[in-house]
C-alpha positions in Angstrom: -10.9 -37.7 -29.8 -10.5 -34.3 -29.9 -8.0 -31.8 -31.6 -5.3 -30.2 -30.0 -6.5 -26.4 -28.8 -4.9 -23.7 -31.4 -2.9 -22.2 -28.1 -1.4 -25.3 -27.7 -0.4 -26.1 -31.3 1.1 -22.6 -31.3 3.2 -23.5 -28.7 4.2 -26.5 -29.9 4.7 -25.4 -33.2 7.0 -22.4 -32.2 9.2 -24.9 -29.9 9.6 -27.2 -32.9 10.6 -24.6 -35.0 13.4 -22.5 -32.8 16.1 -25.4 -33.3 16.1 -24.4 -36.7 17.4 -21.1 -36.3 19.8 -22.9 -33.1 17.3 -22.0 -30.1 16.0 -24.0 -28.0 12.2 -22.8 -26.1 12.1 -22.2 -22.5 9.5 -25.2 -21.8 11.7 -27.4 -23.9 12.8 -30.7 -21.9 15.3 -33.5 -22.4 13.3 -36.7 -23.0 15.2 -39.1 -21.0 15.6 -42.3 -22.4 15.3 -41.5 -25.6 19.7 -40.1 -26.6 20.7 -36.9 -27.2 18.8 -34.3 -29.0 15.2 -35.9 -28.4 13.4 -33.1 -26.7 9.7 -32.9 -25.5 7.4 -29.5 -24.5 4.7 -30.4 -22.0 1.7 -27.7 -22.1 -1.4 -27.7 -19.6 -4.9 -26.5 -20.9 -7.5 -26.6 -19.1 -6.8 -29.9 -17.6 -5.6 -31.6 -20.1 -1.9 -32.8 -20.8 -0.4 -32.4 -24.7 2.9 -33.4 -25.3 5.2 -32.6 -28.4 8.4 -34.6 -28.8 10.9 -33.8 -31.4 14.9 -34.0 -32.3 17.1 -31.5 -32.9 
C-alpha cells in the first residue's frame, strides 16, 4: 500500500479544515446516502483515485 501523495493530503486536508471557519471547498460533494452534513472530496493523481469523507 502506498501513502497518499503530499498534493493530495493538502487538498484534503484544507477541505476538512474550511467547515471550521463555515466554508465549504469548491471540490467538496454531498455523499449521498450517508444524511446531512457527510461530505466527501474526490482528487485524481496521476491515475489514481483518493477520497476524503468527513462531517460538518
Amino acid at each position: 500500500m502506498t501513502a497518499m501523495p503530499d498534493e493530495v493530503q493538502d487538498i484534503c486536508g484544507y477541505a476538512s479544515h474550511l467547515p471550521q471557519s463555515s466554508y465549504k471547498h469548491s471540490q467538496a460533494k454531498p455523499l449521498k446516502g450517508l444524511g446531512a452534513g457527510v461530505l466527501e472530496v474526490l482528487e485524481l493523481h496521476h491515475g489514481d483515485t483518493y477520497r476524503a469523507v468527513y462531517t460538518a
